[in-house]
N, C-alpha and C positions, 0 to 999 in steps of 0.2 A: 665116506664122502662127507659128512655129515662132519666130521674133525675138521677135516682139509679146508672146507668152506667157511668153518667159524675163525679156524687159525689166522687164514687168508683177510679175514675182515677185520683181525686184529690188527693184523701187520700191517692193513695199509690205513687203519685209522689211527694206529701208533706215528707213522710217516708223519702227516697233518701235524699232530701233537708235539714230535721231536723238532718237525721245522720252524714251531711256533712258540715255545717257552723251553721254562727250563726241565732239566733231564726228569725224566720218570724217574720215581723212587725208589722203585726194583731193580730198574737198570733195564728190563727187556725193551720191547716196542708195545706190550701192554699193560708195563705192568701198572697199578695205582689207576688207571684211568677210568673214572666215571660219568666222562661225556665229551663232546665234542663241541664248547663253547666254540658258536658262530658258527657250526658246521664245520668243525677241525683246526678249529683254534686252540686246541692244548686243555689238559683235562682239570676239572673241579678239583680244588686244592693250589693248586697254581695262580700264583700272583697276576695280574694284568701288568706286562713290562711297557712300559713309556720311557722316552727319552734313548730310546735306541733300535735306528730306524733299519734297516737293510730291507736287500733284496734276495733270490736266489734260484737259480734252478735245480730243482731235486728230480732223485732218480731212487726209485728202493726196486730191486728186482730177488725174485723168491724162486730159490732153486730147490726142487723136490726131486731125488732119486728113487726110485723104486727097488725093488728088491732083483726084479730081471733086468736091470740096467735103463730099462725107461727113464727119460728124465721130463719133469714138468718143470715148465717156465713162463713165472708170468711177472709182468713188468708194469712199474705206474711211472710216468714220468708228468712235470709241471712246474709251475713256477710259485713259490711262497713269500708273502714279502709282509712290512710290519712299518706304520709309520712312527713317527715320535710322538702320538699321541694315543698309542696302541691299538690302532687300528690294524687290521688284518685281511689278508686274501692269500688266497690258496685255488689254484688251477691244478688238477688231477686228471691224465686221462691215462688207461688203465686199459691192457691189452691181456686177455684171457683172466681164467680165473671167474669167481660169480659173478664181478660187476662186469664183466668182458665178455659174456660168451657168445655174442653173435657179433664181435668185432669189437673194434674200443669204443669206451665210453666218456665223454670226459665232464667232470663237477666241477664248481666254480663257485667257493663260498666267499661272501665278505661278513667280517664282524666290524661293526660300529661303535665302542661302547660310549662313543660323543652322544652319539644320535639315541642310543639303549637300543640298537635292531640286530639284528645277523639277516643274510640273505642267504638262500641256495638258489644259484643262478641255472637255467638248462639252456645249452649255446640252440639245440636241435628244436626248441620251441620259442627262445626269446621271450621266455617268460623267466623271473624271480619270486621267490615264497620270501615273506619277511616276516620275522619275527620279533614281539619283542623281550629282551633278555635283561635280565637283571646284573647288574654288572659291579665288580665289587672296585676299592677305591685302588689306583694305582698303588701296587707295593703290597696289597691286603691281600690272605690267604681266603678263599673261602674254602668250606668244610668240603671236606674230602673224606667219600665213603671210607676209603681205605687208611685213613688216620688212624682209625680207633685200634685196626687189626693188628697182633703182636707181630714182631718179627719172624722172619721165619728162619728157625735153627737148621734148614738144611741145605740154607742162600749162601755163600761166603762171598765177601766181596775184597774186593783188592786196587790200591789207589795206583794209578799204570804213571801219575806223574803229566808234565805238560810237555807241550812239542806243538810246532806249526802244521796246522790240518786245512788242506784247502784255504790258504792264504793266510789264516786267523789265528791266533795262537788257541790252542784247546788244552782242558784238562781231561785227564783219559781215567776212566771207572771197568774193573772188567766185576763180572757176577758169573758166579759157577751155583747153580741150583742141583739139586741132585731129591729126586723121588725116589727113595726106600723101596727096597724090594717087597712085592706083596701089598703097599698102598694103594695100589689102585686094579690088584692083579695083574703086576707085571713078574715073569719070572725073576729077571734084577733088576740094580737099579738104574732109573732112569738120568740123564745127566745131559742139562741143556746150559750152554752160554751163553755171555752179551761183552758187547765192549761199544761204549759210548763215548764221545768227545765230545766235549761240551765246550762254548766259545763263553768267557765273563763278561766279554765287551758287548757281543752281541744279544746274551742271556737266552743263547738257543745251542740246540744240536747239531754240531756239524757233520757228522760221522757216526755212522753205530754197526753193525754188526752183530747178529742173533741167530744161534743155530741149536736145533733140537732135532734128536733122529726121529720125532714123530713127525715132522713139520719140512723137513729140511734148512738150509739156508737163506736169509734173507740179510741184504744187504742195502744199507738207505745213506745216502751221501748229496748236500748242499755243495753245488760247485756254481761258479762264477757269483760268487758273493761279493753285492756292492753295499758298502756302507749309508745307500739311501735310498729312498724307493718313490716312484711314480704316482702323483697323488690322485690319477687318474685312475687307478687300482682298484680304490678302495670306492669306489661313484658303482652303484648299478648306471650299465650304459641307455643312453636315453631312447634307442630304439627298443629297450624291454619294456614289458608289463610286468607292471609287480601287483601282488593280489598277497594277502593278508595271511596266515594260516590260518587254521579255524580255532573258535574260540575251544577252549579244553582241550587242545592239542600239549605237543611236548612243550615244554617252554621252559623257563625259568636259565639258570646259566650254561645251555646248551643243550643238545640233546640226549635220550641218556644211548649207552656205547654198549658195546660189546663187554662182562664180566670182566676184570685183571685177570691177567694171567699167575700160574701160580707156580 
């Protein structure tokens, strides 16, 4: 239970991440990620993109088969979008699974890095948390846990080439990981995939694809992508309260995330 629940929280804070920069460096839906600037704005390491605005509605759904044919299924759907000045929102709501379990749930983050705030917005109280975030210069990488960490020799990756993906043209990345038998007390070895499309116009994700038999399937795809986005998005609405975090809270260029996957 206790896998399923962590996996699950990667997958869908990888979503956020793949709708809002460029591709994780592993290639999965966790991998490289060590927070969720603005509350799922794409992870530390990751440049702030300006100058290239869109919209989108995203979909990731996670399919888990059981061993006697049970299947689990749980689903986040929402809208991501990004203005020309790298501003960010992301609307998530999210049907079973932890964040779901007494029905859906849905989150609502904006990043500002005009203003230096992130918001987590709750539609069910009409209240927003604001934070403020430290935010690096448009184009500038900041340090990523997972920089320093070597390669890993049992990743292989393969370049799939470009093709039009949900309207955009995309370049396509596949990752074959594979865990050695007896690494982690498995009888053999373990062997999970990914396959990513990345848009260069856009400098996001449009498409990915990530399956491990501990985890099952998940599948996360931006469709009706428009090349600009609603500056109304990116505003807490003015019927919220917004109320400060507390001071010595998480902070700095997001929150921290869920481990990379490995």
């Amino acid at each position: 239970m206790k896998l399923t629940k962590f996996v699950f929280v990667v997958l869908l804070t990888g979503a956020a991440v793949l709708a809002q920069g460029p591709p994780p460096r592993g290639g999965g839906f966790g991998r490289g990620m060590a927070g969720r600037p603005g509350g799922g704005f794409g992870p530390r390491g990751h440049k702030l993109v300006t100058g290239a605005p869109y919209s989108a509605d995203m979909n990731l759904t996670r399919t888990q088969t059981l061993p006697d044919g049970n299947v689990i299924q749980h689903t986040t759907t929402g809208k991501v979008a990004r203005d020309a000045e790298g501003r960010t929102y992301s609307m998530e709501t999210s049907t079973g699974g932890p964040l779901g379990q007494t029905g859906t749930v849905t989150r609502i983050s904006i990043f500002d890095p005009v203003a230096g705030y992130s918001y987590e917005l709750n539609p069910a109280t009409k209240t927003a948390v604001r934070r403020a975030v430290h935010v690096p210069s448009a184009g500038a990488n900041a340090k990523s846990f997972a920089s320093d960490r070597p390669a890993n020799p049992n990743a292989v990756k393969a370049d799939l080439g470009a093709k039009f993906v949900n309207n955009v043209n995309a370049q396509g990345t596949s990752t074959t990981r594979t865990i050695p038998a007896g690494q982690m007390g498995n009888v053999k070895p373990i062997v999970s995939t990914s396959e990513t499309w990345y848009s260069p116009e856009l400098q996001t994700v449009v498409s990915a694809k990530f399956s491990d038999p501990r985890a099952g399937e998940s599948v996360f795809a931006l469709t009706n992508i428009q090349k600009a986005a609603d500056g109304s998005l990116f505003q807490v609405p003015s019927d919220y309260t917004v109320k400060d975090a507390p001071q010595g809270g998480r902070g700095g260029f997001g929150r921290p995330g869920p481990p990379p996957q490995e």
